[in-house]
TIVEX-57808 format. One record per residue (C-alpha): residue number from 0; residue in three letters; x, y, z. Coordinates in nm, 2 decimals. Layout:
! TIVEX-57808
(NUM, ALA, (X, Y, Z))
...
! end
This chain:
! TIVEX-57808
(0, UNK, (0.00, 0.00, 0.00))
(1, UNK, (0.19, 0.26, -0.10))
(2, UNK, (0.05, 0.62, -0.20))
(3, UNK, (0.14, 0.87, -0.45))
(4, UNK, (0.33, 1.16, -0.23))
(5, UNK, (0.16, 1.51, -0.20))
(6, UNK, (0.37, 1.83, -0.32))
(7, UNK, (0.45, 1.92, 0.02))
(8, UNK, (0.49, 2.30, 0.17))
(9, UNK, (0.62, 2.42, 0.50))
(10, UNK, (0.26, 2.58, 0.56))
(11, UNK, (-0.12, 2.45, 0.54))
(12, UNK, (-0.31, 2.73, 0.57))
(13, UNK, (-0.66, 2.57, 0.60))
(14, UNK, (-0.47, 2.39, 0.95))
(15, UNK, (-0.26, 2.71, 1.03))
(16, UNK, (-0.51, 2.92, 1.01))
(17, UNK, (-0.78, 2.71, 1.15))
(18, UNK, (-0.59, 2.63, 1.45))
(19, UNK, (-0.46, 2.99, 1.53))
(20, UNK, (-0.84, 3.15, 1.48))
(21, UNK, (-0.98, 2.84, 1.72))
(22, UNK, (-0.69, 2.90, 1.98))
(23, UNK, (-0.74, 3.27, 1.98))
(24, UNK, (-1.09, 3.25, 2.07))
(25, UNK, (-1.07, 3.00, 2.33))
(26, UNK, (-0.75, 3.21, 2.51))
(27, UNK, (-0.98, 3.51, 2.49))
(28, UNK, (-1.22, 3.37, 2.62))
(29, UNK, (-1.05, 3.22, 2.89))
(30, UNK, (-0.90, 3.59, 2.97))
(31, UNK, (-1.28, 3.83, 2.92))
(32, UNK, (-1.48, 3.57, 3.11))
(33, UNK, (-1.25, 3.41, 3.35))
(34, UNK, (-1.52, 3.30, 3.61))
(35, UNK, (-1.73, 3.15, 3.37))
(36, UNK, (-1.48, 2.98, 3.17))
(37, UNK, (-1.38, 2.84, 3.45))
(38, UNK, (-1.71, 2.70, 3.55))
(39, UNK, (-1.76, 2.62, 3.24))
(40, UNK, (-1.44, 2.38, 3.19))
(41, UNK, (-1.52, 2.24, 3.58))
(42, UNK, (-1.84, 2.14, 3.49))
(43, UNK, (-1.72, 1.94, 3.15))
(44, UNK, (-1.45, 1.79, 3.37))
(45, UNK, (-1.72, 1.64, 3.59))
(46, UNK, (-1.88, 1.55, 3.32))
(47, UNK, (-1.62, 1.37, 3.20))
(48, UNK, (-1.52, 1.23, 3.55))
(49, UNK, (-1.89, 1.09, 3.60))
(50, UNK, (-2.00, 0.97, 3.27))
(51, UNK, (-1.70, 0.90, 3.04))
(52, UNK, (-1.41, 0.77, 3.30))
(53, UNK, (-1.44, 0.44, 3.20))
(54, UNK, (-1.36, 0.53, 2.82))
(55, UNK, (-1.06, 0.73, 2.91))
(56, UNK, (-0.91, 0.42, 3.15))
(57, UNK, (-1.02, 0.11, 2.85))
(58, UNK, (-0.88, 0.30, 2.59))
(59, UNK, (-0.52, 0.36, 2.74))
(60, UNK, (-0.57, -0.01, 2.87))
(61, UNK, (-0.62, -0.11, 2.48))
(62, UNK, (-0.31, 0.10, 2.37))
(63, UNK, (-0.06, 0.00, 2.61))
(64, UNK, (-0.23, -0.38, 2.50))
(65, UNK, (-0.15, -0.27, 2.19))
(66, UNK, (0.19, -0.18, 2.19))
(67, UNK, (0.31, -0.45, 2.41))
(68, UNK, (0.17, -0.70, 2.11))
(69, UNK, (0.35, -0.50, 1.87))
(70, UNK, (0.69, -0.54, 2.06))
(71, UNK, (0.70, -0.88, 2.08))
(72, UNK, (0.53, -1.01, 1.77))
(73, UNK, (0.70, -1.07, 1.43))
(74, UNK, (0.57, -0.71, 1.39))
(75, UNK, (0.83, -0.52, 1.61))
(76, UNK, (1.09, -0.64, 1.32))
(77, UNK, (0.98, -0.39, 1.09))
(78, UNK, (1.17, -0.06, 1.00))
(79, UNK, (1.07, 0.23, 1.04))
(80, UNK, (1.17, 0.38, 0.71))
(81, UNK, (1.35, 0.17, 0.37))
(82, UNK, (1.45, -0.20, 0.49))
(83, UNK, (1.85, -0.08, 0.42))
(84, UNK, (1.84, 0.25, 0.62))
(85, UNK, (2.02, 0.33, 0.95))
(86, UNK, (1.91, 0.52, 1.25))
(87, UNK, (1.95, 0.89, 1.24))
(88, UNK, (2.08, 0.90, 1.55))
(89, UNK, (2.30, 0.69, 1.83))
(90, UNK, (2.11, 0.54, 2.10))
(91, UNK, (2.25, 0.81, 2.39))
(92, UNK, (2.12, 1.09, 2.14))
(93, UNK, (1.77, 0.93, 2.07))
(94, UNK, (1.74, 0.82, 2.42))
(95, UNK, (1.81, 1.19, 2.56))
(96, UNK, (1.56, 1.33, 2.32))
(97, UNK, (1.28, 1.08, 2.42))
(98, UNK, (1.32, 1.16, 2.78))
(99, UNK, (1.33, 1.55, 2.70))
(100, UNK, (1.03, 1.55, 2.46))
(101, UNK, (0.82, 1.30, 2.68))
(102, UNK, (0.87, 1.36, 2.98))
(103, UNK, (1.14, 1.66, 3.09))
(104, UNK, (0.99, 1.91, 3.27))
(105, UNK, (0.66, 1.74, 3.37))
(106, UNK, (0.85, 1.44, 3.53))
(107, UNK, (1.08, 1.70, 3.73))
(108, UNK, (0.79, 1.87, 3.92))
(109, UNK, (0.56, 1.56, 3.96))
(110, UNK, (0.86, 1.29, 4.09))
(111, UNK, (0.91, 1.50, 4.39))
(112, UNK, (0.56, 1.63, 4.43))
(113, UNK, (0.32, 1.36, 4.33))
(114, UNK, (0.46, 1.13, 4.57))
(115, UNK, (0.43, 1.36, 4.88))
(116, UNK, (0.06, 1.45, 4.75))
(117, UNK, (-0.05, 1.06, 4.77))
(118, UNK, (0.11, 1.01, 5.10))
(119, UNK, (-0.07, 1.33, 5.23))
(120, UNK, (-0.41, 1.26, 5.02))
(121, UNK, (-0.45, 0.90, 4.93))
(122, UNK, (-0.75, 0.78, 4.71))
(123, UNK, (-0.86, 0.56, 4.98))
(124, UNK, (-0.73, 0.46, 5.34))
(125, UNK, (-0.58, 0.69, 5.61))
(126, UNK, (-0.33, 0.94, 5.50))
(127, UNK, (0.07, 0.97, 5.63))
(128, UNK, (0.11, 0.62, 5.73))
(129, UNK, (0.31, 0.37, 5.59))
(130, UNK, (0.04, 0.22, 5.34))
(131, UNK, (0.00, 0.52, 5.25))
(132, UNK, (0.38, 0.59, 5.14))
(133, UNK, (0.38, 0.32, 4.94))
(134, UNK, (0.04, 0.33, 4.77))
(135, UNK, (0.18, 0.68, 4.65))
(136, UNK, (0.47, 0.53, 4.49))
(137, UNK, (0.30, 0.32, 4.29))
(138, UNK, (0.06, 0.60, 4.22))
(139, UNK, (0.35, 0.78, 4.10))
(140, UNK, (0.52, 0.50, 3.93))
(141, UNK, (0.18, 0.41, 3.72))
(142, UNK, (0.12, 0.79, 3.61))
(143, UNK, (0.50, 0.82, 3.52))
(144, UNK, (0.54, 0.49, 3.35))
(145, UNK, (0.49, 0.24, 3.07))
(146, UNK, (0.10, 0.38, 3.02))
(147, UNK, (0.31, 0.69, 2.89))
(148, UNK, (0.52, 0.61, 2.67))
(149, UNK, (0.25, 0.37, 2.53))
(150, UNK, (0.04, 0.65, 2.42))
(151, UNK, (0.32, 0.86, 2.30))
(152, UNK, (0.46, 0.52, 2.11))
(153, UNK, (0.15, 0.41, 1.93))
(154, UNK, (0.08, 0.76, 1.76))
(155, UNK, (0.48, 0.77, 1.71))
(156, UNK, (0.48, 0.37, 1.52))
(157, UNK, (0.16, 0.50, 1.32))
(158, UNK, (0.32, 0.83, 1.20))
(159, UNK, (0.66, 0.69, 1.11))
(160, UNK, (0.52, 0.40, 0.93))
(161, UNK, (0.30, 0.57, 0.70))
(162, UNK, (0.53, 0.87, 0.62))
(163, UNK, (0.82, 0.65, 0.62))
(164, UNK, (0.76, 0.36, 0.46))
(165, UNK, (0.44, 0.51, 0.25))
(166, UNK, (0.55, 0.82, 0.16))
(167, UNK, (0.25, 1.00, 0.29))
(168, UNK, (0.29, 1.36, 0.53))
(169, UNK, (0.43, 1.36, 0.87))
(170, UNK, (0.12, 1.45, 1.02))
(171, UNK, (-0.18, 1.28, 1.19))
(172, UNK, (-0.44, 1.29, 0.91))
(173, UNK, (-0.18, 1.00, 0.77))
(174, UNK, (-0.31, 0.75, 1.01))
(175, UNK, (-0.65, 0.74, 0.88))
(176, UNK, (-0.48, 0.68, 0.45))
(177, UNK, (-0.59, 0.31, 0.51))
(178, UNK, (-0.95, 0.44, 0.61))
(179, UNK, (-1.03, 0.72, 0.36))
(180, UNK, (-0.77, 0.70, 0.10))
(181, UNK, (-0.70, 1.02, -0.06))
(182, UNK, (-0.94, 1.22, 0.12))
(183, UNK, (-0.67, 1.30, 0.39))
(184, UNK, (-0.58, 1.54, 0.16))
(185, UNK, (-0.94, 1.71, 0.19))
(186, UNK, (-1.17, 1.85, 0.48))
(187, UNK, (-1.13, 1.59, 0.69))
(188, UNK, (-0.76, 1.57, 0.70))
(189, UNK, (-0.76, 1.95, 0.79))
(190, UNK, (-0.97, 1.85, 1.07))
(191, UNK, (-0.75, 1.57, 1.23))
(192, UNK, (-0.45, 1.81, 1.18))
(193, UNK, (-0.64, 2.09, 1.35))
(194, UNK, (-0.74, 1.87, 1.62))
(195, UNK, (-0.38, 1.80, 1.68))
(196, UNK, (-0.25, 2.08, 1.69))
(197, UNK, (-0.50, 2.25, 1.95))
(198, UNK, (-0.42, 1.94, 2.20))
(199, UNK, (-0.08, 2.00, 2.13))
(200, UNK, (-0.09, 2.37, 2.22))
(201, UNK, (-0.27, 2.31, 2.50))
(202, UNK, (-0.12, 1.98, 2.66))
(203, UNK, (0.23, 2.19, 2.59))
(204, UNK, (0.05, 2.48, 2.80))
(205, UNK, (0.01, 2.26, 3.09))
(206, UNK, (0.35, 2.10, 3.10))
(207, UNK, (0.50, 2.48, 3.08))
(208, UNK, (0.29, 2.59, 3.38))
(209, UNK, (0.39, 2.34, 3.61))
(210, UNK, (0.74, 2.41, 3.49))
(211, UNK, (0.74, 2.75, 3.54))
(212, UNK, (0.59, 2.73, 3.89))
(213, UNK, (0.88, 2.50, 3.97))
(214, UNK, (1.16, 2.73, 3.83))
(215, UNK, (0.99, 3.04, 3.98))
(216, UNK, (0.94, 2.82, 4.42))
(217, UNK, (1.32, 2.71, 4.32))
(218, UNK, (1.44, 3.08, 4.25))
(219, UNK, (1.26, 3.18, 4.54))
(220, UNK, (1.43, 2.98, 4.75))
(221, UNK, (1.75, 3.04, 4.64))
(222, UNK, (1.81, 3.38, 4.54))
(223, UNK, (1.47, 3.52, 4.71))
(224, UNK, (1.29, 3.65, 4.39))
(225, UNK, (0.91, 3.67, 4.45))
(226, UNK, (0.65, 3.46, 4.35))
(227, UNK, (0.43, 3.64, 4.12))
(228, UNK, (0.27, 3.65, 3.79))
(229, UNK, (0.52, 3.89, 3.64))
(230, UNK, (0.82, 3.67, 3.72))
(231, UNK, (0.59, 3.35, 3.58))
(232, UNK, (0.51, 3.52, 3.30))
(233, UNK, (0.92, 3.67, 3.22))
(234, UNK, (0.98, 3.29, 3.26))
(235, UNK, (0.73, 3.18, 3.02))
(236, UNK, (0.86, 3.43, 2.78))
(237, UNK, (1.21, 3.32, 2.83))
(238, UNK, (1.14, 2.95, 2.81))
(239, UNK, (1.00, 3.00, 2.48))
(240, UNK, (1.27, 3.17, 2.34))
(241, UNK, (1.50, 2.93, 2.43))
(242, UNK, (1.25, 2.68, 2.27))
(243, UNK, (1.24, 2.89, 1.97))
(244, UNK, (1.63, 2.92, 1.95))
(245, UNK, (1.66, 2.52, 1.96))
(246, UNK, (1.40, 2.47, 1.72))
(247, UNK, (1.55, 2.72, 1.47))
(248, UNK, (1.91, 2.55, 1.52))
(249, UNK, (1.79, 2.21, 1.41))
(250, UNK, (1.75, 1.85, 1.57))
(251, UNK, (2.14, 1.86, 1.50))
(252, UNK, (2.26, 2.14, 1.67))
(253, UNK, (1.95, 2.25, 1.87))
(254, UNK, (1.76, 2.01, 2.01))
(255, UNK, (2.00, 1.73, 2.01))
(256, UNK, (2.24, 1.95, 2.18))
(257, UNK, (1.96, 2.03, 2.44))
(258, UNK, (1.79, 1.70, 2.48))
(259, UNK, (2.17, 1.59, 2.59))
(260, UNK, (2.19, 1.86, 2.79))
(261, UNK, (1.92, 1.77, 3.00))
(262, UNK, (1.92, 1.46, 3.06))
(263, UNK, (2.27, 1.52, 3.13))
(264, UNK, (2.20, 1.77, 3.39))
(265, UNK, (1.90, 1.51, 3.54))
(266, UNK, (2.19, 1.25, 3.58))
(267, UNK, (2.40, 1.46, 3.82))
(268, UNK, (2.10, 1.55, 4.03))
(269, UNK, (2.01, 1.19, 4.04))
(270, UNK, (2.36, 1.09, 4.17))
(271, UNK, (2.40, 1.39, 4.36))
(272, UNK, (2.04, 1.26, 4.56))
(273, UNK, (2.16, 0.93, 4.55))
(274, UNK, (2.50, 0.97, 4.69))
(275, UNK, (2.45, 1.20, 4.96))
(276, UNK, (2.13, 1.09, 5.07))
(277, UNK, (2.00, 0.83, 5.22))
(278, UNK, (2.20, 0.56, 4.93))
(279, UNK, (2.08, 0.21, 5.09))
(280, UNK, (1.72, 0.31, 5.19))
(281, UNK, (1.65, 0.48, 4.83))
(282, UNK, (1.81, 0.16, 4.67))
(283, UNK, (1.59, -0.08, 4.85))
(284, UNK, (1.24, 0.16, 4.78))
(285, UNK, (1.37, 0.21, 4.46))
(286, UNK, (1.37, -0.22, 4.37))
(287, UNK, (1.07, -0.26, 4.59))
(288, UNK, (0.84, -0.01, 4.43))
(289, UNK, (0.94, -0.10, 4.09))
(290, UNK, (0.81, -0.45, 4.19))
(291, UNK, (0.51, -0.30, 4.37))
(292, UNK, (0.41, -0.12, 4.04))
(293, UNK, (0.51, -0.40, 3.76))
(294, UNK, (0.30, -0.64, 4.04))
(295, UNK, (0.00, -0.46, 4.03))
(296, UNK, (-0.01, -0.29, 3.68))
(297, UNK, (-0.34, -0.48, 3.55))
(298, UNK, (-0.55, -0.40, 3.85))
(299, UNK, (-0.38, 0.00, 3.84))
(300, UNK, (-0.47, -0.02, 3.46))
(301, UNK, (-0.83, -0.08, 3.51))
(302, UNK, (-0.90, 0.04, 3.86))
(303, UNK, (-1.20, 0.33, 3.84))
(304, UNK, (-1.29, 0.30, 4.25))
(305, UNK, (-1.60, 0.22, 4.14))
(306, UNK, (-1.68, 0.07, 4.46))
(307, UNK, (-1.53, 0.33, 4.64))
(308, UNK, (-1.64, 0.68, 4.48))
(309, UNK, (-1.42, 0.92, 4.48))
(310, UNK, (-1.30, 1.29, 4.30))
(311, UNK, (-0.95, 1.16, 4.31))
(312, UNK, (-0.95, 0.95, 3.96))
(313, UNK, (-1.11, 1.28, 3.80))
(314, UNK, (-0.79, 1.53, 3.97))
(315, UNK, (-0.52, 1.27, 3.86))
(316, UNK, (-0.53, 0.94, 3.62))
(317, UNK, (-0.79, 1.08, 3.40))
(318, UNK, (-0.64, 1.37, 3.45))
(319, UNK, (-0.26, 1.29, 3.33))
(320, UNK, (-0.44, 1.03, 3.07))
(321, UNK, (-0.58, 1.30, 2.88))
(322, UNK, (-0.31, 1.48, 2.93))
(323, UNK, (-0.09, 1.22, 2.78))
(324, UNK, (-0.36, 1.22, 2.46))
(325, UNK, (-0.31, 1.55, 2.42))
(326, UNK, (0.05, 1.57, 2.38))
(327, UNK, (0.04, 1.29, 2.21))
(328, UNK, (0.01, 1.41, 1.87))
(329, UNK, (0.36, 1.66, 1.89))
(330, UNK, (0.54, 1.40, 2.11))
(331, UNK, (0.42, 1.12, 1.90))
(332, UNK, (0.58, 1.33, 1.57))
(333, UNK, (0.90, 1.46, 1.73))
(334, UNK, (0.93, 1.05, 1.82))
(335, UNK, (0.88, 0.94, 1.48))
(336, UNK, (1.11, 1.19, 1.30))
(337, UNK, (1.42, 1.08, 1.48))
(338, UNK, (1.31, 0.74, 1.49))
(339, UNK, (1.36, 0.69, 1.11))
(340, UNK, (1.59, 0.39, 1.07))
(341, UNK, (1.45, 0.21, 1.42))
(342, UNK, (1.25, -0.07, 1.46))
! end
């Protein structure tokens, strides 16, 4: 099945324009009618929580499913890209910019916070005991971990094949070529891409709040600077331009460069915890609540506390499950462009 390539151009305006009228409304929205937006978005997040929960939780359970089959059937042979061709990049290089694009800042607010939030405010059971520590570590462990990267890795697999191997667009309209043929080209294409693009803006929002708050508590602490909107927002605006600067530069000399950076940077501060803290205890909760998690994945993957109402699911798994969909769509492409050459 392969299709006849599209003359290609580095703009669609029916998509770019689309998008940026659609994201402009909904921000000033957000801004002239800040109480009732807010209501508004609370009261589809309920609905969501109440009525559509179990969607959200069987279809990551299917993906992950999913992915897991593809890895270890006679399907995870095949190459991403012409049978003869070689990864773009070395393992370090691709690794570093998985862990930047993926996860990065997210994982560097949450793996200290999350944890601490469970222990305090459990789901169920009594709060700052010992069942309660390690419930949150597998909390954190299961938000954190292979559910993820199975999101992220599906869209990633269906991108790369179909551009790769096909010869159609790097773009998410691609994945439905085997469904409507040429007509990816059309209305509905634009649609998919549109789609895309506004969970991408927004999941990419989210992921630059949290940072930000992180950066601006950590300066704070250390060198005293307030705590206010105008620092937040000086951070935002300086956060982007360094994102800007990167993706100007080039996976080669930009974002490689960063991604290794990073991850780089996230060693040291692991050994530097490791070492001169507590180095046996962290060791032995480190093996143990791997175990804990990889023990009690399937009943994590499908749990809904249906039997045991509770707001919680709504403030965190659905949550960082539609979170992870949203993102999906840029991660899923950034993962697929340097994966060329990968199985």
């Amino acid at each position: 099945m392969t299709a006849a390539p599209k003359p290609r151009s580095t703009l669609n305006p029916p998509v770019f324009y689309s998008s940026a009228i659609l994201i402009f409304l909904l921000v000033l929205y957000a801004t002239a009618f800040q109480e009732h937006a807010q209501t508004l978005f609370e009261q589809v997040q309920q609905w969501i929580i109440t009525n559509a929960s179990w969607f959200y939780i069987l279809t990551v359970a299917l993906v992950l499913i999913s992915v897991v089959f593809l890895a270890v059937s006679r399907y995870g042979d095949i190459k991403l890209g012409p049978d003869h061709s070689e990864p773009d990049y070395r393992k370090s290089s691709w690794f570093a910019m998985l862990f930047s694009a993926g996860m990065g800042i997210g994982l560097m607010f949450f793996g200290v916070a999350e944890p601490v939030m469970h222990f305090t405010t459990p789901p169920v059971g009594d709060p700052g005991t010992v069942a309660a520590a390690r419930e949150a570590m597998k909390i954190t462990f299961f938000h954190w971990g292979l559910h993820a990267w199975a999101i992220y890795a599906i869209v990633a697999l269906i991108l790369a094949y179909f551009s790769f191997r096909n010869g159609l667009p790097l773009t998410l309209r691609s994945a439905l070529y085997p469904l409507i043929g040429e007509r990816i080209y059309g209305p509905i294409g634009h649609a998919v891409d549109v789609f895309a693009i506004l969970g991408t803006v927004f999941g990419v929002a989210t992921s630059l709040g949290y940072g930000v708050l992180q950066i601006n508590s950590g300066f704070h602490y250390v060198f005293g600077l307030p705590v206010n909107t105008t620092v937040q927002v000086t951070l935002i605006a300086a956060t982007c331009a360094l994102a800007t600067l990167s993706v100007a530069s080039g996976l080669d000399k930009g974002i490689r460069i960063l991604s290794e950076l990073n991850l780089s940077l996230a060693v040291i501060l692991m050994l530097f915890v490791l070492l001169l803290g507590p180095t046996v205890f962290l060791l032995q909760t480190y093996v143990q609540n791997t175990g804990a998690y990889l023990s009690d994945i399937v009943n994590k993957t499908f749990n809904l506390y249906a039997y045991e109402p509770t707001d919680w699911i709504g403030g965190w798994t659905l949550l960082y499950w539609g979170w992870w969909l949203s993102w999906s769509p840029f991660v899923g492409l950034f993962i697929a462009r340097i994966s060329r050459g990968r199985t």
